[in-house]
C-alpha positions in Angstrom: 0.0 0.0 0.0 0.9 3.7 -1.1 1.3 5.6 2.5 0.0 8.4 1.1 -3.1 7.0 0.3 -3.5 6.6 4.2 -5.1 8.0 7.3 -3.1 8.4 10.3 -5.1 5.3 11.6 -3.5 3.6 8.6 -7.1 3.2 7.1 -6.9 3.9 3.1 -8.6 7.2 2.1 -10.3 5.1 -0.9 -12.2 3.3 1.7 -14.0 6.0 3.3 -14.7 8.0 0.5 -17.3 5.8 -0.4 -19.5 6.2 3.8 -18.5 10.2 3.0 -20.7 10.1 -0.6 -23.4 7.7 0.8 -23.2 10.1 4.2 -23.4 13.4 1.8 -26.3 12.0 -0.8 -29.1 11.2 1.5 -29.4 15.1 2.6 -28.4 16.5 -0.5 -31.0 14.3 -2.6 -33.8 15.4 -0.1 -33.0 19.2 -0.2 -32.8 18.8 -3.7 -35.9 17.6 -3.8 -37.5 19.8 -2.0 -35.8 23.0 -3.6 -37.2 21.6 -7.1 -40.7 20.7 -6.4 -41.1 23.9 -4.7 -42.9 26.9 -7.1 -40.0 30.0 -6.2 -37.1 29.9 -8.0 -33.3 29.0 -6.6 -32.5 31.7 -4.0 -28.6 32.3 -3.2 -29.1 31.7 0.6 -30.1 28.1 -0.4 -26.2 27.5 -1.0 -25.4 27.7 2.6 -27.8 24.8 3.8 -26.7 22.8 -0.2 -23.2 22.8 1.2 -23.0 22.7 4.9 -26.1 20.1 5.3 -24.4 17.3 2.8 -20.5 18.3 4.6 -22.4 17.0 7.7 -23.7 13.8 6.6 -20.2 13.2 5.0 -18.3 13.4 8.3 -21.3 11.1 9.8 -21.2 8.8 7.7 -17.7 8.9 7.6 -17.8 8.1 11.7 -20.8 5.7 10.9 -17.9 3.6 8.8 -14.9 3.7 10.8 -17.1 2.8 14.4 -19.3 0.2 12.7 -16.5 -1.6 10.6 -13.3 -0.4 11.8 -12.7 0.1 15.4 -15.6 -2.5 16.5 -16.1 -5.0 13.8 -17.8 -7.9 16.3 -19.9 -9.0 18.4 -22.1 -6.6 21.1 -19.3 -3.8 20.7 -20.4 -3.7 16.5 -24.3 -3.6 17.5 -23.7 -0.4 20.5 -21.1 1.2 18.3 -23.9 1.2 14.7 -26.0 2.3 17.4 -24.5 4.8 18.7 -22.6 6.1 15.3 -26.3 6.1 14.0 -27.4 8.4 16.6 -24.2 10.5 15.4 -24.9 10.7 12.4 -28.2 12.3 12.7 -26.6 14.8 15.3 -24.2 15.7 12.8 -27.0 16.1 10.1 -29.0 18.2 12.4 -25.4 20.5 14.0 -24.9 21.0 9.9 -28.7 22.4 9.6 -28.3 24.4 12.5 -25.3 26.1 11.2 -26.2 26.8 7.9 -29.6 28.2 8.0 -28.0 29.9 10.9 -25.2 31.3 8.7 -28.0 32.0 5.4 -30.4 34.2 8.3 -32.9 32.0 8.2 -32.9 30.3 11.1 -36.5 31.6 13.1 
């Protein structure tokens, strides 16, 4: 293996870029969705929540990965840490949320 290609934790950067993309799609595919069924127009405040929102579900998905399949990959340790890491990840979803529409203004 290229050490290059590595994490300090000597976990390839190949490997987690596929958790980042799944992390990133599910809340970018629903705020797409809801941006194009909607009647107005794109807005330039809607960049903010497009960027942050997805950047959120990355890194939880990205911790979803490495707890589930990395640090604890059996028994009751794998079941509390997809637990918990599932839990994360929605924290992470809703901290990105929080942030952006609080960065656009429209946070009320």
């Amino acid at each position: 293996m290229n050490p290059r290609n590595q994490t300090p934790f000597g976990i390839e950067l190949k490997a987690l870029a596929l958790p980042a993309l799944l992390g990133a799609f599910a809340p970018l595919a629903l705020l797409l969705f809801i941006i194009l069924t909607k009647e107005d127009v794109f807005e330039s405040w809607m960049l903010a929540p497009l960027t942050l929102i997805p950047l959120g579900g990355a890194f939880g998905g990205v911790i979803f990965y490495l707890m589930g399949f990395v640090w604890f990959p059996y028994g009751k340790q794998k079941l509390i840490a997809i637990i918990f890491s599932t839990i994360f990840y929605f924290v992470a979803l809703w901290m990105a949320a929080v942030l952006a529409f609080s960065l656009s203004g429209r946070f009320d």
